[in-house]
Each structure stands twice: as structure tokens, then as C-alpha cells.
N, C-alpha and C positions, 0 to 999 in steps of 0.2 A: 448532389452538389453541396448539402448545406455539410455533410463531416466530410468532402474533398476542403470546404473553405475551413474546418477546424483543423483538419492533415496541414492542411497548405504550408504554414509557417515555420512547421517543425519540418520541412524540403527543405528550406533554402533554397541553395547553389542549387541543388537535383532538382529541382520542380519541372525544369527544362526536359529531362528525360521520361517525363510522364505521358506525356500528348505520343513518345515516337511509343512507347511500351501498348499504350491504347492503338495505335495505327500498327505496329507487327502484330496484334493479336486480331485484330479487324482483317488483315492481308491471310493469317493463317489461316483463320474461319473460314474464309471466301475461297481461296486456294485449296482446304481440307475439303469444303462439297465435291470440286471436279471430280477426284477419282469416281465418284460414287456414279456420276455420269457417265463416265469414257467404260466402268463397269458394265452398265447399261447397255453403251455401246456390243460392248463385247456378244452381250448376251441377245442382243436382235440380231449381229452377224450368224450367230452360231442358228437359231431358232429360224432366221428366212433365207438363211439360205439354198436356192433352188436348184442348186449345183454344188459343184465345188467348194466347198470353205474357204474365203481368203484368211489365210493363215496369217500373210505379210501385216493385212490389215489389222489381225487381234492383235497380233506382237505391237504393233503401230500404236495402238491402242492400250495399250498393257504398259508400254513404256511411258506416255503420257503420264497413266494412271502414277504410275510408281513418281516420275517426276515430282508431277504435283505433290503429291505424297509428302516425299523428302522436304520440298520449297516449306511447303505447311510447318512440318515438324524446325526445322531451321527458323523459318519467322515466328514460332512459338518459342523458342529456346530465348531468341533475340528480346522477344519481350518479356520475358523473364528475365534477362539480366539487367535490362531497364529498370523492370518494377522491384528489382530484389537492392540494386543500387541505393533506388530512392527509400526502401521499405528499413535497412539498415541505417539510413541518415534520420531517417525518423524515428526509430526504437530508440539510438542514441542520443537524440535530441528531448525528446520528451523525459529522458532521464536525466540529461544533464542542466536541462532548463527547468524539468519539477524541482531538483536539487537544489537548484539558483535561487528558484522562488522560496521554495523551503525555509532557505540559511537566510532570508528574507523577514519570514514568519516571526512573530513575540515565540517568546520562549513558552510562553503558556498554551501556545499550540503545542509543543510535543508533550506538558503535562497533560494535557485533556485527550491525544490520540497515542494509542498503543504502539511502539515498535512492531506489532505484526500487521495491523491493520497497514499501514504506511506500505511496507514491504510489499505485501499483498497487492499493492492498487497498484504499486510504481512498476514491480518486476511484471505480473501477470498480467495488467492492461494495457503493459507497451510491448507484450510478446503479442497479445491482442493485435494489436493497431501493425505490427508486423506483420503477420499472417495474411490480415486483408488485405494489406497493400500492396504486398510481395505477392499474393497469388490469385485474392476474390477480385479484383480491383482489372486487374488485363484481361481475365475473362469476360468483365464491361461488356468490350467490344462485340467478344465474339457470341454471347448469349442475347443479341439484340440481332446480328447481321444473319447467323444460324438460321434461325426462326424464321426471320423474313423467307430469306432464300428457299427454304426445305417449305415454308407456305407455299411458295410461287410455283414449285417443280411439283407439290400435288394437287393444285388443282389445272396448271396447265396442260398435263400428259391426259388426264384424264379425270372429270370435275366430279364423277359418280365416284373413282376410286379415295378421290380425294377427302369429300363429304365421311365416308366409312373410315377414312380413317383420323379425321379429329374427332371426331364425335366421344370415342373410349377416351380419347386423349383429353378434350375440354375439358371431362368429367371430372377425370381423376384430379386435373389441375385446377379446377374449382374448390371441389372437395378438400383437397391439400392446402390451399390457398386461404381458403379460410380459417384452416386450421391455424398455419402459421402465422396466421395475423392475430389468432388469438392467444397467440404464445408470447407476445412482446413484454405481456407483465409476468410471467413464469421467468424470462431472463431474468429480468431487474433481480426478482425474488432470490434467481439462483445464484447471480452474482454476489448480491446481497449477503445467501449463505454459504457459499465459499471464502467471503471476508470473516464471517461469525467465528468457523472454522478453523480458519490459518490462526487468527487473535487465541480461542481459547488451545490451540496445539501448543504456540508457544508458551503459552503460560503453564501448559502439562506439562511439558517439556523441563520447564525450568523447575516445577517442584518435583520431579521422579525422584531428585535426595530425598524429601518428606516422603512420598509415596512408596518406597523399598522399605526405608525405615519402618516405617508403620505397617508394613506387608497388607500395605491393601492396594485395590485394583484400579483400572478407571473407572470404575463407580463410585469411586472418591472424589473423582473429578467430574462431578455431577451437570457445570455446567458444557465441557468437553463433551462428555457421555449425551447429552441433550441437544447440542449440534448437531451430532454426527445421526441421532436418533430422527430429529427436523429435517436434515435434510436427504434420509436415507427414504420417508415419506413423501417428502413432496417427489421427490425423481422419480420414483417409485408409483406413484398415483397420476403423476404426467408420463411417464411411459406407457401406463397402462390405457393410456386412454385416448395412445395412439393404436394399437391391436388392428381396429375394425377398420381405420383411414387407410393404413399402411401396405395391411393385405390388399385390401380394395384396388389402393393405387398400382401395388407391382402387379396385379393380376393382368388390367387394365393396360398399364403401360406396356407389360411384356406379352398381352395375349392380342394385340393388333390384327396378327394376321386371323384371328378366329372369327372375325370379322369381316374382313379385306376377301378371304376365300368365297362365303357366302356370294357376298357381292357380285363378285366376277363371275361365278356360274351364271348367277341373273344377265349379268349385260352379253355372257355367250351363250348364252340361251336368247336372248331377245335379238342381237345381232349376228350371231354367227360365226364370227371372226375370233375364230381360238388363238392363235398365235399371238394376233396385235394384244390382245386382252389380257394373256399369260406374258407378254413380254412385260407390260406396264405394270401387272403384277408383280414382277421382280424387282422394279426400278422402289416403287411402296413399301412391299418388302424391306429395299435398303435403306431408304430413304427416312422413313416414317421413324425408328427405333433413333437415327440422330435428330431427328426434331423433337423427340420428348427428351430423349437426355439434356438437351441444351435448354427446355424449358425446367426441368428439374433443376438443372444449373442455377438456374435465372433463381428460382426459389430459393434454392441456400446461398446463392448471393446477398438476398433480401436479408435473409435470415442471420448472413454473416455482416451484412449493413448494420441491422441492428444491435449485434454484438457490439461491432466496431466505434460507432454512435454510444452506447453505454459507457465502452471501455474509457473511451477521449471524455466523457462529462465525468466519470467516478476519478480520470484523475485530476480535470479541472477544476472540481468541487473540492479538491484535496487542497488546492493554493488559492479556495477565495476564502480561506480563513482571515476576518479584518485585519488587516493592518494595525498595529499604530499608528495614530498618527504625527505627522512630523512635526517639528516644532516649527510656529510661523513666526516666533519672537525669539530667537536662539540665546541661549541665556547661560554667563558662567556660573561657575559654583563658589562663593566667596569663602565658604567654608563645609564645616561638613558635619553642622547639626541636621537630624533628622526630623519633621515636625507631621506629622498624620492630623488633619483637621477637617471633623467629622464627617470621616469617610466610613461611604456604603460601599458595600459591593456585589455583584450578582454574575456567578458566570457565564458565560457566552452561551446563548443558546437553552440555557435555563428559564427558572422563575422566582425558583428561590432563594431568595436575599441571603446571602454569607454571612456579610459582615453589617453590622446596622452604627452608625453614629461612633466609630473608633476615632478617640482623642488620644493623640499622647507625644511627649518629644523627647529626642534624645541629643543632649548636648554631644557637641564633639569630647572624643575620649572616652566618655560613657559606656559601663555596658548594662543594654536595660533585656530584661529575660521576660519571655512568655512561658506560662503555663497553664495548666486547664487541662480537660477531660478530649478525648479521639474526637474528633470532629469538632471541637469548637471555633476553629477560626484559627488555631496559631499558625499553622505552614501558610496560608493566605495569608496571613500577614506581609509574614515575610518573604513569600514571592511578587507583593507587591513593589518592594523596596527596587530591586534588581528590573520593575517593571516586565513582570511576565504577562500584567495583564493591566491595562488601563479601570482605574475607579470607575464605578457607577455614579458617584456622589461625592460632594467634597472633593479635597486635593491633597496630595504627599508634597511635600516642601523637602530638600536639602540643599542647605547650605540660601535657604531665603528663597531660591529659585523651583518651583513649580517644577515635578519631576516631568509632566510634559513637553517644558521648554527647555530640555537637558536634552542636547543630541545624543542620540544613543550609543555610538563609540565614545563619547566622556564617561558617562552613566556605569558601560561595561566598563572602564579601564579604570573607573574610582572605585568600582565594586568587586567584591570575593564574596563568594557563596559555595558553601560545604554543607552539603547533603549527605542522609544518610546514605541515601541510594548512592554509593561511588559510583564514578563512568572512569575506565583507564581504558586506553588504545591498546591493542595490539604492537605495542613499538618498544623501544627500549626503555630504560626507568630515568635515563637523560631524555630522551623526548616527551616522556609524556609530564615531566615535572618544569620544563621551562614549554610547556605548549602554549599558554597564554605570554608568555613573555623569552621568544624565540632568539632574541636577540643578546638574551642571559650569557655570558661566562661560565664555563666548566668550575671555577672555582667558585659563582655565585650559586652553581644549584648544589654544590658537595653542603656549602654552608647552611642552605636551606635546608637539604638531608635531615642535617645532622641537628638544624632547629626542631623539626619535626619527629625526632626521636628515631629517625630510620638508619641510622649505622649500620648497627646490628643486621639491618633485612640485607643490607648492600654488599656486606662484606662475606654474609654466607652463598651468594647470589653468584656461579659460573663465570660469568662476565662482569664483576660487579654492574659500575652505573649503566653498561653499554648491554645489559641482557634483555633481552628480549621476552616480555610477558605474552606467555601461551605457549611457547615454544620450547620443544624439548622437557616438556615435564615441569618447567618453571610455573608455577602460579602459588601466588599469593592468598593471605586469608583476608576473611572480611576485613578485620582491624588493622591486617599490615598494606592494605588497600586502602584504607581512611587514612594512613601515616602518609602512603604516598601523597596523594590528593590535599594531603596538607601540607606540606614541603611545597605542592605548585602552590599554592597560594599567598605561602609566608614571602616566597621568591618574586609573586606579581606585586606583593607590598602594597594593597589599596586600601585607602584611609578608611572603608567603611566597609564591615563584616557581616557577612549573613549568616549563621549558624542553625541549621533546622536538624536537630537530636541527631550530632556527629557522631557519638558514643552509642547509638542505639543499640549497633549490633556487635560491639565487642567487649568481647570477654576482660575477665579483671584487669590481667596484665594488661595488656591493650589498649585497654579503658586509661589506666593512669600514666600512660607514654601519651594517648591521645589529650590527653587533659592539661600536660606538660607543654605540648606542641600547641595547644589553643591558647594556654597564658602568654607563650611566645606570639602567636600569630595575634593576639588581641591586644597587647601592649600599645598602650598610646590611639589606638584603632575605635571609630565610632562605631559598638558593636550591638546586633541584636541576635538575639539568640532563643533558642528552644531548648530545652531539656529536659528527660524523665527523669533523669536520677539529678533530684534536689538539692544534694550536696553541692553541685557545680554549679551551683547560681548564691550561695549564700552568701558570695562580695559582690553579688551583683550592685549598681547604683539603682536601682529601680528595680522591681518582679510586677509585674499584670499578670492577672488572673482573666481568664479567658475563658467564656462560658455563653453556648448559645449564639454565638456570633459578636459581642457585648465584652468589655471590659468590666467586670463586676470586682473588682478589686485594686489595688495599686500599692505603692511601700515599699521600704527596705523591709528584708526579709526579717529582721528583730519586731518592726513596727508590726509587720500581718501576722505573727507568729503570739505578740501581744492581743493584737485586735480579736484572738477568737474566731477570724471566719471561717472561710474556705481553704483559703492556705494555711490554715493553723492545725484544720484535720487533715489535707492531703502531707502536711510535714510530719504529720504525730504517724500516719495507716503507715507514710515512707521509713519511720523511725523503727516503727515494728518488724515491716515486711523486714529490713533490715539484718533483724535478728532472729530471725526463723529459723530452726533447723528441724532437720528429719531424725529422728531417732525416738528409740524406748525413754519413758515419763522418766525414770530412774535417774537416767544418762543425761536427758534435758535440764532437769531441775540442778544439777548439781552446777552448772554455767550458767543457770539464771535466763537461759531463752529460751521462747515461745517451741511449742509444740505443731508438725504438720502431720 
């Protein structure tokens, strides 16, 4: 009951169809026993008969059987396409409403959870919640109705044959039963490491360029290699320690009658009566072999219960990621200074404090640059701007108004944020440059193109604007990927810019189109930004130095360059690394730069 009431919502309309799916599989059950009786029949025509065989009567009987038969198999089909109605409304449902809640989610949910993980719970948990309910779920019925029935026909025909033959049977399905009950945490484990699994594939996946190149193996991919190694173990250690249960049970289950025969010499030995006692031996015979299967059934019901049950909480746990929350005081934005006033912060689910006591503001127009050492706080910064993730401490102000009490379609719609990491669609290079802003002109996104320094891509491009990326051999490089991704943003034209190290991964050329296309896109723009290569902040209105989680510096880049600190040696190692080349002492010295 308690995952039919987690199923229940993701029904709908089909919930209806579920009660008749349970009553044809309850009608099949009950209609499947008869033959096994009018069989029975058969077989005391044949065994007392003192004359003549009535023939008319086995055929009489035979047809019954076959009947029944059919009716069974028809009210089985029937509840199948019941349960497979409703099983389909729900696989889709729980995809299209995790989706719903998803596009729901802070942005800071998809930084903190992996693109495979996600994939993993949404595709394989709602094939999950399919399966049971399209097939474990009508069997309900008929592994409750089964049992009763095939109880009731062995101890009424005869209560000695009866006894003999649960007995093997109880056994085994004690033994089993407690096994499978002790399996419930081995799921979680395996589910668990099948998520590990899919997470670190795609991450093989995406570095096998690195890994060809380097001509080394998956044992470069160490923690790939240590999944598969985890959980080649555990399956391996719980299979093995099914052996002794398994055999026991199919011996049990399938050796009934090595039992059932003993017995009945005894009761024809003590009463006499061959015939009666061999005929109700045939009926046990048939009988007994479906009442353990239907209990086996009953077991990996259980067993696929608590599949099902895991499946429906790993993907509800997937959308109780907090919320923001909404604004109780709705508030506009007067302008579009940005002010950080000593703000902490701590990720979700963590302990350890990010950011500690961050002061700092950015007049409108401004552009104020972070730098500092990998891990110090700068992307956190600046995913705080866009609100990917609510302060621990303190408050971000723009425009005077508390970034809480900024509804969050204003918030997106004043904000652009360019990341290293590009995201482009699968669509053409006109849809994916007016996506944020759909409602653009053909002749507003050429203009943006061509602020973004993407001509050039467009005009060697098959289709030019209208081509389609992925398609036919068309793909783009890292950097004429960043050109795109900056055309949409020059085009969504929002007073206030994120920039977390746009240039990271492009090369020279690339580098300085990209650098062209951010003076355009920052013009007039309240800009905060990231960068490694130094040069591109030195008109910055302000540089912080970022260290520790802590603002340990601040200044025009003349002032910190003066002051001697931090940024005076990371400007002098950048002025070097600069000039580095490879070559023999000879060849070096004669251009005056450093030796590698």
C-alpha cells in the first residue's frame, strides 16, 4: 500500500484501470486451478473404472479443462493490458514531472549533481517503477488467491497427503524468506553502485581523447577502474552466499513427490485402498508444484516491492533538493550596483565554510575581476550572483534590493553568465544563440554573430545560421563554442555579467576574438569576472585577490602591482611563464627568454 500511494499520482486518469488489472488477474488465478481439477477428474474415470471407460465423459471433461484454460489465459492478457496502460502513464509521468520539478531546482543543484547520476536515477528508476507495475503488481492477485486455493485442495482430498507436502515446502520458503529479507540492504548498496558506475563511465567516456592520446588504459581511470572492481565484489560475494540456499530450495521444491510417494505406501499399507490413494496422489502431484511456484512468485514480488520502493524514494530524493526560497517582500531592482555584505557561505550538505566574511561592491558599469589560487572561493562567488545557491550568512544586494526579494525571472532576465564549461544544443546556431531570448530577429542574432566575432564560423558553416550542431560532421571547437555562447548573450543584452574564466580553454586565436567579443559584451555592463591569464583584467575598476575563501587583497591592478603582495607575485610568475620557451641555451639566450 504504502509505494501503490507513491505510484498513485504519477496514474492520474489510469488509476481507474488498476482495481479491473487486479480483478482479471484474481479471475485468471482462480479459473487457472480448474483444469488441474477436471484433470483429476479424468484420471479417477480412467483408474475406477469397473467396466467400460466412459469416454463421452473424459472428452466432457477434457473440454472443461481446455476451457478453463483459455478463459485463464484471456483474463491474464486482459490484466496485462490494464497494468501495462497504467505502467506506461507512469514511467512517463515520473519523467516528465522529475523534469518539471527539476527546471524547478537552484541552479546550484545541477553544479553539485553530475549529468550521469541524474540520468541514472530518472531513466533506470522509472524503467524500475515500469516493470513492477506493468507485471509484479497483477500478479498481487493471483499469488494471494493461488496459495489459498492449492492450500484448501491439499488438505481437503486428503489431510496426511497434505501435511507431506508442505512440509519440504514451508522449509524451503522459510529458508528463502529469510534470506530475502536480508537482502533489503544489499539493494540499496547495489543501486547505490550502479549510480557510482554510470557517474564514473561517463566521465571515462568523455576523457578517452586524453586517454588514446596518452595510450594508457582504464587504469588511468582509476576511479572508473575501482567501481567496476566494488562492485564486481560485492555481487560476487552475495551470489556466492546464495549456493547453499538455492540448491536446498530447488531440491525441495522440485523433489516433493520423494516425499508424497513414501507417504502414500504408508496410508496403503495401513488402509488398503490402492486406487483412492494413487488417484489423490496424482491430484498432489499436480497440484503441489503450482502452489510453490505461486509462493516463489509471492517472494520476488516482495523482492521486486522493494526494488520498486528504492526506485520511487532515489528519484524523489532527487527533487527534495531545497528550494529557494521565494520572495515574501517582492522587490524591484532600481539600478544595477552589486554590493556582497559579509557574506559566508557553506554548501548544501557540507561543513565546510566556502566563503567567510566577503565584502565588496560593484558600482553599475564597473568591471570588478576575481583572482586567487584553484579552490579559493572565486566561481562561488560568482554563482552566487545569478543565485545558484542561497548565502549562509550576510546578504548580496543589487540594485539596493536583497538578491532574495528579486523574483527570479527578473534576476535571470538582468543576468548573463559565461562559463567555461559551454552548454550548446543540438539545434541550429540560430536557435541556440537567440535561446534565451526567442523572440530576437534574424537580423538581431546576425548582429550579435558578428559582435561576438563569429562570422568567420558562420560563413564556412553548410547552412550557415540555420546548421545544425552535431549533425553531419558539423562540430565546433572549444573556443568557436565560447564565440557562440557569447553572441547569445551579447543578444539577451543584460545589464549585469558573470564571467567565470571564458578564455580558459581557448587557444591564441580564439583567445583574442574571445576577448574582442567580452569588450563588446561588457560595454556599459555591471561586470564580475574571473580570469587566469592576467592581462584581461588590467582595466579592470577593481581586482580581489581571493585566497582561502577570504578577500585578502583589493586595488587597481597599478595599486597591487605597487603594494608588493599577492598579486604583485602572481603578476611578475604570469609575466615569466609568459616568456618561456623550449629550445637549446644557445637559441634561447639570443631572444632574451627563459629556458624549459
Amino acid at each position: 500500500m504504502s509505494v501503490f500511494k507513491k505510484l498513485s499520482p504519477y496514474m492520474q486518469s489510469r488509476k481507474y484501470l488498476f482495481p479491473f488489472a487486479l480483478l482479471f488477474s484474481a479471475s485468471s488465478a482462480i479459473t487457472g486451478t480448474i483444469p488441474f481439477i477436471y484433470v483429476w477428474f479424468i484420471v479417477r474415470e480412467l483408474f475406477t473404472a469397473t467396466g467400460n471407460i466412459s469416454y463421452d465423459m473424459v472428452t466432457h471433461y477434457a473440454i472443461i479443462a481446455v476451457i478453463f484454460s483459455a478463459v485463464s489465459i484471456i483474463l491474464y492478457f486482459a490484466a496485462l493490458a490494464c497494468s501495462h496502460l497504467v505502467a506506461f502513464r507512469v514511467e512517463g509521468n515520473i519523467r516528465r514531472i522529475t523534469i518539471e520539478k527539476m527546471l524547478k531546482l537552484p541552479l546550484g543543484f545541477f553544479d553539485r549533481n553530475p549529468s550521469g547520476r541524474i540520468r541514472k536515477i530518472i531513466d533506470d528508476n522509472a524503467a524500475v517503477t515500469h516493470t513492477f507495475v506493468a507485471h509484479e503488481l497483477p500478479d498481487l492477485a493471483g499469488t494471494i488467491i493461488i496459495p489459498i486455493i492449492s492450500l484448501v485442495l491439499l488438505f481437503v482430498f486428503d489431510w496426511r497427503l497434505g501435511i507431506a507436502s508442505i512440509i519440504p515446502i514451508a522449509y524451503a520458503i522459510i529458508t528463502l524468506g529469510t534470506k530475502l529479507n536480508k537482502s533489503k540492504d544489499f539493494m540499496q548498496k547495489y543501486m547505490k553502485s550502479l549510480e557510482d558506475m554510470n557517474i564514473e563511465a561517463v566521465e571515462y567516456v568523455r576523457g578517452i581523447p586524453v586517454v588514446k592520446v596518452f595510450q594508457q588504459s582504464i587504469y588511468s581511470f582509476k576511479n572508473f577502474y575501482n567501481t567496476i572492481d566494488d562492485y564486481h565484489k560485492m555481487v560476487t560475494a552475495y551470489s556466492s552466499s546464495w549456493k547453499f540456499i538455492m540448491c536446498s530450495y530447488t531440491t525441495l521444491i522440485n523433489g516433493v513427490a520423494l516425499l508424497l510417494v513414501p507417504v502414500t505406501i504408508l496410508i496403503i499399507t495401513h488402509t488398503g485402498n490402492i486406487a483412492a490413494t494413487i488417484i489423490d496422489l496424482m491430484l498432489y502431484i499436480l497440484v503441489t508444484p503450482v502452489f510453490s511456484q505461486n509462493i516463489m512468485r509471492s517472494m520476488y514480488l516482495g523482492q521486486a516491492l522493494n526494488n520498486a520502493n528504492i526506485a520511487i524514494d532515489s528519484i524523489e530524493s532527487l527533487t527534495k533538493y531545497p528550494n529557494l526560497a521565494e520572495p515574501t517582500n517582492p522587490q524591484q531592482i532600481k539600478n544595477f550596483d552589486i554590493e556582497f555584505k559579509n557574506v559566508d557561505f557553506t554548501y548544501p550538505g557540507t561543513e565546510n565554510q566556502v566563503l567567510k566574511n566577503i565584502s565588496f561592491s560593484i558600482k553599475e558599469g564597473q568591471t570588478v575581476a576575481l583572482v586567487g589560487t584553484s579552490g579559493g572561493g572565486k566561481s562561488t562567488i560568482a554563482k552566487l550572483v545569478p543565485r545558484f545557491f542561497d548565502v549562509t550568512g550576510g546578504e548580496i544586494l543589487i540594485g539596493e534590493a536583497p538578491i532574495k526579494e528579486i523574483p527570479k525571472e527578473v534576476l535571470m532576465k538582468k543576468t548573463s553568465f559565461v562559463f567555461q564549461n559551454t552548454r550548446l544544443f543540438k539545434k541550429s546556431i540560430l536557435e541556440n544563440v537567440r535561446y534565451g531570448t526567442p523572440e530576437a530577429s534574424i537580423e538581431s542574432v546576425n548582429k550579435a554573430l558578428d559582435l561576438a566575432q563569429c562570422r568567420e564560423i558562420i560563413d564556412r558553416l553548410p547552412d550557415g545560421i540555420n546548421t545544425v550542431i552535431g549533425t553531419k560532421g558539423t562540430y565546433l571547437s572549444g573556443g568557436e563554442q565560447q564565440r557562440i555562447v557569447l553572441a547569445r548573450a551579447i543578444l539577451k543584452n543584460a545589464p549585469i555579467v558573470v564571467l567565470d574564466e571564458a578564455t580558459a580553454f581557448a587557444d591564441p586565436e580564439n583567445e583574442h576574438l574571445i576577448q574582442k567579443a567580452l569588450q563588446t559584451l561588457s560595454k556599459g555592463k555591471t561586470v564580475l569576472m574571473i580570469a587566469h591569464r592576467l592581462t584581461s583584467i588590467v582595466n579592470a575598476d577593481q581586482i580581489l585577490v581571493v585566497q582561502g575563501g577570504e578577500i585578502v587583497e583589493r586595488g587597481t591592478h597599478k595599486e597591487l602591482v605597487q603594494n608588493g603582495g599577492i598579486f604583485a607575485k602572481m603578476w611578475s610568475d604570469y609575466q615569466q611563464s609568459v616568456t618561456w620557451t623550449i629550445g637549446k641555451n644557445n637559441e634561447s639566450s639570443n631572444n632574451g627568454g627563459n629556458n624549459v
